[in-house]
Structures are given as C-alpha cells and as structure tokens.
C-alpha positions in Angstrom: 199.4 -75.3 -8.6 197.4 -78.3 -7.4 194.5 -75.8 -6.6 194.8 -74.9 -10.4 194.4 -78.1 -11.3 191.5 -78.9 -9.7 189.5 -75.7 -10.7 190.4 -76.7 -14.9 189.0 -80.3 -13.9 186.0 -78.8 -12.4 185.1 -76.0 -15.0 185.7 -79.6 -17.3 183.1 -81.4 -15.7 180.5 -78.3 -15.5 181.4 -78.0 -19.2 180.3 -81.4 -20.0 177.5 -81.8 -17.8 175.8 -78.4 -19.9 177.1 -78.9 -23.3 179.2 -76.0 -23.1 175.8 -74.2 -23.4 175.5 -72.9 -19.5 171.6 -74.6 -19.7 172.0 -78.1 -16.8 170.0 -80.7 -17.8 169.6 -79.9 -21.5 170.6 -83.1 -22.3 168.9 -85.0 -19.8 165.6 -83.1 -20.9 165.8 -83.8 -24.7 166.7 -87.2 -23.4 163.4 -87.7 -22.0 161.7 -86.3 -24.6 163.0 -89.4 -27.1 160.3 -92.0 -27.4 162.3 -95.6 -27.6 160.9 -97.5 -30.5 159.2 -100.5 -29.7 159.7 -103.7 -32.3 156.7 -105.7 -33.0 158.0 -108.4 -35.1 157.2 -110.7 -32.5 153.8 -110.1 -33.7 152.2 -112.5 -36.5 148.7 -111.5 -36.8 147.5 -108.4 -37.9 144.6 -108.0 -35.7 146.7 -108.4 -32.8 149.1 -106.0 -34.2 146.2 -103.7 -34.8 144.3 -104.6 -31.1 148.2 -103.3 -30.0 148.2 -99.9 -31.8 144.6 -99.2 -30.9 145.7 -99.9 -27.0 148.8 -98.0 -27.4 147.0 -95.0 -29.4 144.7 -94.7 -26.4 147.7 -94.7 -24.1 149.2 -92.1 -26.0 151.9 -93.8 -26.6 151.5 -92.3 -30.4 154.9 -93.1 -31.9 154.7 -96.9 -30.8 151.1 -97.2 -31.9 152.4 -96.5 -35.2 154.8 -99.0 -35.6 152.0 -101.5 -34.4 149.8 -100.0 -37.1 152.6 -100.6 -39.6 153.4 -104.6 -38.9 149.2 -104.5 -38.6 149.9 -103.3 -42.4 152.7 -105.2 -43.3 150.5 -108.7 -42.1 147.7 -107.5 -44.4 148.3 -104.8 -47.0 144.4 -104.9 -47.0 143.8 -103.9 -43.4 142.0 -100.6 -44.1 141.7 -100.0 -40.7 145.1 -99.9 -39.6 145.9 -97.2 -42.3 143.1 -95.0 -41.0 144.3 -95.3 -37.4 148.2 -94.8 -38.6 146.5 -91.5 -40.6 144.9 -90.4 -36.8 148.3 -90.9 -35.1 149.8 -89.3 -37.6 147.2 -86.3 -37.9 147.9 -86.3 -33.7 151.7 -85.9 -34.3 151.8 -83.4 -36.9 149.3 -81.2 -34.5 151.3 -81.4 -32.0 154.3 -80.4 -34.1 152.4 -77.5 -35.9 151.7 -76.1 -32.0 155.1 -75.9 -31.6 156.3 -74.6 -34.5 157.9 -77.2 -36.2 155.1 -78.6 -38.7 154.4 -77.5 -42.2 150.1 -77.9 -42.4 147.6 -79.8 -40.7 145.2 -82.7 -42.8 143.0 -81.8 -45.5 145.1 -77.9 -45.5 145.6 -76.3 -48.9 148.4 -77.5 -50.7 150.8 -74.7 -51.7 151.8 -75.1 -55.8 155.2 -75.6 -54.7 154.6 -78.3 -52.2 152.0 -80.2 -54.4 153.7 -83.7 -54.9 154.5 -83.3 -51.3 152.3 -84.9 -48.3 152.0 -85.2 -44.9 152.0 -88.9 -43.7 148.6 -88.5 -42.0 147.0 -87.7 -45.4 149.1 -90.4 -47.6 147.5 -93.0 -44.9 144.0 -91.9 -45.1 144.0 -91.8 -49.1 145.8 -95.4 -48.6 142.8 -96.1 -46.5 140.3 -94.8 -49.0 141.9 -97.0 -51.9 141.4 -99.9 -49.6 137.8 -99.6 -48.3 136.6 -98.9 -51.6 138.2 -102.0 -52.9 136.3 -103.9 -50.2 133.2 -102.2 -50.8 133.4 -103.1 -53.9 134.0 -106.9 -53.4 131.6 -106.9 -50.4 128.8 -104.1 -50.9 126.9 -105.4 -48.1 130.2 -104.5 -45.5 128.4 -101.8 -43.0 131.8 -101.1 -41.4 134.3 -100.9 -44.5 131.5 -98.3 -45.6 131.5 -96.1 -42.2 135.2 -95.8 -42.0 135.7 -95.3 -45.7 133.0 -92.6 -44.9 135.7 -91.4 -41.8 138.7 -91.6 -44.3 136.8 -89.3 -46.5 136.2 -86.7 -43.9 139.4 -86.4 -42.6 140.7 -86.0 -46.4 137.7 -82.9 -46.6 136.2 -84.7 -49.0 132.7 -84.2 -47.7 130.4 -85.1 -50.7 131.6 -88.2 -50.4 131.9 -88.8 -46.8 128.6 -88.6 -46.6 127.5 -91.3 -49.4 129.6 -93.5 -47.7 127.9 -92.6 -44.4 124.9 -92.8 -45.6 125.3 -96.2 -46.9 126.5 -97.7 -43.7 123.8 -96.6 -41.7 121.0 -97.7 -45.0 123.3 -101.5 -44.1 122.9 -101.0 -40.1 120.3 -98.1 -38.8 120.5 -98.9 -35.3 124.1 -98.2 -34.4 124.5 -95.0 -32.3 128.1 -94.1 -34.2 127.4 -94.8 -37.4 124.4 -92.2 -36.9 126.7 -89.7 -35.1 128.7 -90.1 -38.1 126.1 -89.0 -40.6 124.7 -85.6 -38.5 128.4 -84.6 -38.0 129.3 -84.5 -41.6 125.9 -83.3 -42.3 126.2 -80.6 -39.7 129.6 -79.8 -41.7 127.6 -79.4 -45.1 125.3 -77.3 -43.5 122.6 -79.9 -43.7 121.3 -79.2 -40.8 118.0 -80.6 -40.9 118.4 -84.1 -41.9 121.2 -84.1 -39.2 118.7 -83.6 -36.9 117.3 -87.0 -37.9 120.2 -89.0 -37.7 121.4 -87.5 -34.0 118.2 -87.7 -32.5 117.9 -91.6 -33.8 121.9 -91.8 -32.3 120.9 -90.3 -28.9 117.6 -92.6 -28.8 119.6 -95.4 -29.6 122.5 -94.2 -26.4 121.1 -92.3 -24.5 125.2 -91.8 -23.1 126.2 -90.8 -26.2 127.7 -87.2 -25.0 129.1 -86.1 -28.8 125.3 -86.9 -30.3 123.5 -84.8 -28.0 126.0 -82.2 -28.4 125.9 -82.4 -32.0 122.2 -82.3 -31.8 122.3 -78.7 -30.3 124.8 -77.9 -33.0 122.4 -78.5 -35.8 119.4 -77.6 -34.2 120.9 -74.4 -33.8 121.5 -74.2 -37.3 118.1 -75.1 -38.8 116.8 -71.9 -36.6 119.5 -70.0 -38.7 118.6 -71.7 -41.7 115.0 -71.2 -41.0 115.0 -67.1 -40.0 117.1 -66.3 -43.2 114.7 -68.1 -45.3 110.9 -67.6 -44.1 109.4 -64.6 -45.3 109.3 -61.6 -42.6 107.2 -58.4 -43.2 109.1 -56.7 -40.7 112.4 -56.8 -43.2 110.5 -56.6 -46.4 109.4 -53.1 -44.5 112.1 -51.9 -43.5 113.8 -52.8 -47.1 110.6 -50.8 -48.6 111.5 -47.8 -45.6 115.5 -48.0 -46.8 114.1 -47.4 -50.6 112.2 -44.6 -49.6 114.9 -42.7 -47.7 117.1 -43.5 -50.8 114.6 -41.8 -53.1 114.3 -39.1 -50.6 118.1 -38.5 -50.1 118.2 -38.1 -54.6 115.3 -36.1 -55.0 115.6 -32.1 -54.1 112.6 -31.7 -53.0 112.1 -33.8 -50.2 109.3 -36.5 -49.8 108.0 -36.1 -46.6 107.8 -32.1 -46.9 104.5 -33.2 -49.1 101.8 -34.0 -47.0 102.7 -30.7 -45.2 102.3 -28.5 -48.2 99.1 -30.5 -49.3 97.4 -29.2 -46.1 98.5 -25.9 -46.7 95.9 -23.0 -48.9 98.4 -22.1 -51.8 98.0 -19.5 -54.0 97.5 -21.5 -57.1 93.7 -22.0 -58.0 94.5 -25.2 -59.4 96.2 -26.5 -56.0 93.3 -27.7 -53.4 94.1 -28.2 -50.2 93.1 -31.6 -49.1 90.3 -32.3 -46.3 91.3 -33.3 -43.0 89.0 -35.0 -41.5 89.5 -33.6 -37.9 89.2 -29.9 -40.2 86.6 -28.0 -39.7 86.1 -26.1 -43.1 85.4 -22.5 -43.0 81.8 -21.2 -43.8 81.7 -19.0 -46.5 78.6 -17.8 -46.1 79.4 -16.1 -43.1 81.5 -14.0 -44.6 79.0 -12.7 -47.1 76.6 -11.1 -44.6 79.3 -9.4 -42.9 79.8 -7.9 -46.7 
C-alpha cells in the first residue's frame, strides 16, 4: 500500500514538473525566453532615455531598448529620433517573428485591402518620425541631421523619391560627412541611379577610408552603371544579329528560300532572259572555239 502511495506522489511530481505534456523543461525554456521589462521612470531627460535605448539596442536587448525609446518619447513628443530608433527595434522584432512564423509582414510590405487600417508598430513609428522631422525641417531648414534621418525614415517606409530629397539635402547642408554620403549612393543604388551614386560613395570612402558599407556599395553601383551602360550604347554586333534574325524570319515565310538564290544565279538556265552572273574567279567559255570546230 505504502509502495502505492509513493509511485501516485511520484507520477504527481513528474506530472507537474512537464505540464502533463511529457516535454522536461518546457516551462523552464519558455521561461527563459521572457524578457523582464525594465522601468525607466527613473529617467528625466530624454536624451539620456534615448543614450539608454541606443546602448540597449546595440546590446540587443531589443524589448528594453524600446521602453527607453518610449520615456525618450514621452520626455519630448518631438524627439524624432527616438521614434525612428523604436521603428528599427521594432522592424528587428517583427523579423524575427516573421522567421519564425509568427508575424504578419515585414516594413514597407504591401498592405492587403483587408488589413489596410492595420499596421505594424515599426511602420506607425517611422511615419511618426516622418511627421516630426519634417516639422523640424520646417522650423529649422538649415538642420543637416533632422534632414538625413527624415531621409532614413523615408527609406525604411519605401518611399524612395523622397528619401532621396531629403538625402540630398543633408549632404547640400554638410558634404563632408562619410554617412550622410553613404546614405545618398544607397538609396540612389536602390533607384537604379547608379551613376551619381558613384559620386557620392566614392566622396564617402575618400572621406573614411574604413568605411566597409561605402566601398561595398561602391562595387554595387559600379556594377550597375556597366549594366546600365552595355544595354544602352549602340553595338553592331546586336543590330547584326537583329538584322540576321529578320532575315531568317523572312526566309522561314517565303517558299522559296533566300539563300537558294545566289546558287541558281550562277547557274546557265534555260530562259534567254536569265543571265548568269560573272564570277570573277570564272573563266568564261570562248565561243569562238567552238565555231572552227563547226
């Protein structure tokens, strides 16, 4: 009885300790898997709220860097920069969730008709972002920064067109700063732009020589302008082979087949009217030769 007794506690325990699913540790694993919330209400200024999410965002600590970004937002509802960097950790969160299965779209994905008045958070954030920068741009149209992450904002929203003004604009206010011209050539590269890309990444890598994502860029477009450039010079070689496909074409729709003519031109016909033509390397026949034999 007592051995009875202790084999119901122990199938109890084991039952417990699995979740009456038969997987150990299930718990324990979605347990570590919870982020704990941190609370930043401690914090009063919204640049150090910000300086916190930026440190925690690079820690990838992406859930706390959030909530940073948030009191950053809360402190100053006109800190464009801590929407854009809520939109990133955002963007980073719902790519992780659409690799494992559980997300809807990605930024800047086609909305379905359905889902229209729905969005992610990333993409609420960066138009939030957008509305701000271009209020401050407005007020302050001399504001280099404002104008190179509105320009940002606008990329991650696909809005390329106007991504690139906005580039464009920050690097008119400051020329000599390596990102702000890695900027410009990416979303040039991404308009297919490729040449005056070129420009603005070789001025980025001349200004850093370190700056890996220039250089790389640079190849990008280079690349490009050679495609760009082949399609669009003119080449004999195609403009023959286009006149050689015409040809066949006529050749395949006529009956009588094009290149059987030179063949029957060199060949005496019956008709009076039908000369043969002279061949050059043709030695004609002398007619008077045959007379005398007459």
């Amino acid at each position: 009885m007592r051995r009875v007794f202790w084999s119901l506690s122990l199938l109890a325990v084991c039952m417990l300790l699995t979740n009456c699913g038969g997987k150990p540790g299930a718990n324990a694993a979605a347990n570590a898997n919870t982020v704990q919330l941190r609370s930043f209400a401690d914090i009063t200024d919204p640049a150090a709220a910000l300086a916190e999410g930026n440190k925690l965002l690079d820690e990838n600590d992406t859930e706390n860097a959030i909530e940073a970004f948030k009191r950053a937002a809360e402190l100053d509802p006109n800190l464009g920069e801590a929407y854009f960097k809520m939109g990133v950790a955002y963007s980073l969160l719902e790519i992780e969730a659409k690799h494992s299965g559980t997300s809807e779209r990605l930024p800047g994905d086609p909305i379905p008709k359905e889902e229209a008045k729905e969005k992610s958070n990333s993409v609420k954030m960066f138009e939030k972002a957008v509305e701000v920068f271009k209020k401050q741009v407005a007020a302050s149209p001399d504001d280099a920064a404002a104008y190179y992450t509105l320009g940002r904002a606008y990329n991650k929203l696909n809005k390329d067109t106007e991504s690139e003004d906005a580039l464009e604009k920050a690097v008119k206010l400051k020329p000599d700063d390596s990102d702000y011209q890695t900027e410009l050539g990416s979303i040039r590269i991404k308009l297919a732009k490729y040449h005056e890309a070129i420009s603005a990444l070789k001025k980025a890598v001349e200004l850093d020589a370190d700056n890996v994502e220039a250089a790389e860029l640079l190849e990008d477009a280079q690349a490009g302008a050679k495609r760009v450039d082949y399609v669009s010079r003119p080449d004999n070689t195609k403009s023959n082979s286009n006149a050689n496909a015409n040809v066949d074409s006529a050749n395949a729709n006529s009956s009588a087949p094009v290149n059987a003519k030179p063949t029957q031109s060199n060949t005496k016909t019956k008709d009076p009217g039908d000369r043969p033509r002279v061949v050059k390397d043709e030695k004609p026949s002398p007619p008077a030769a045959s007379k005398r034999h007459e």
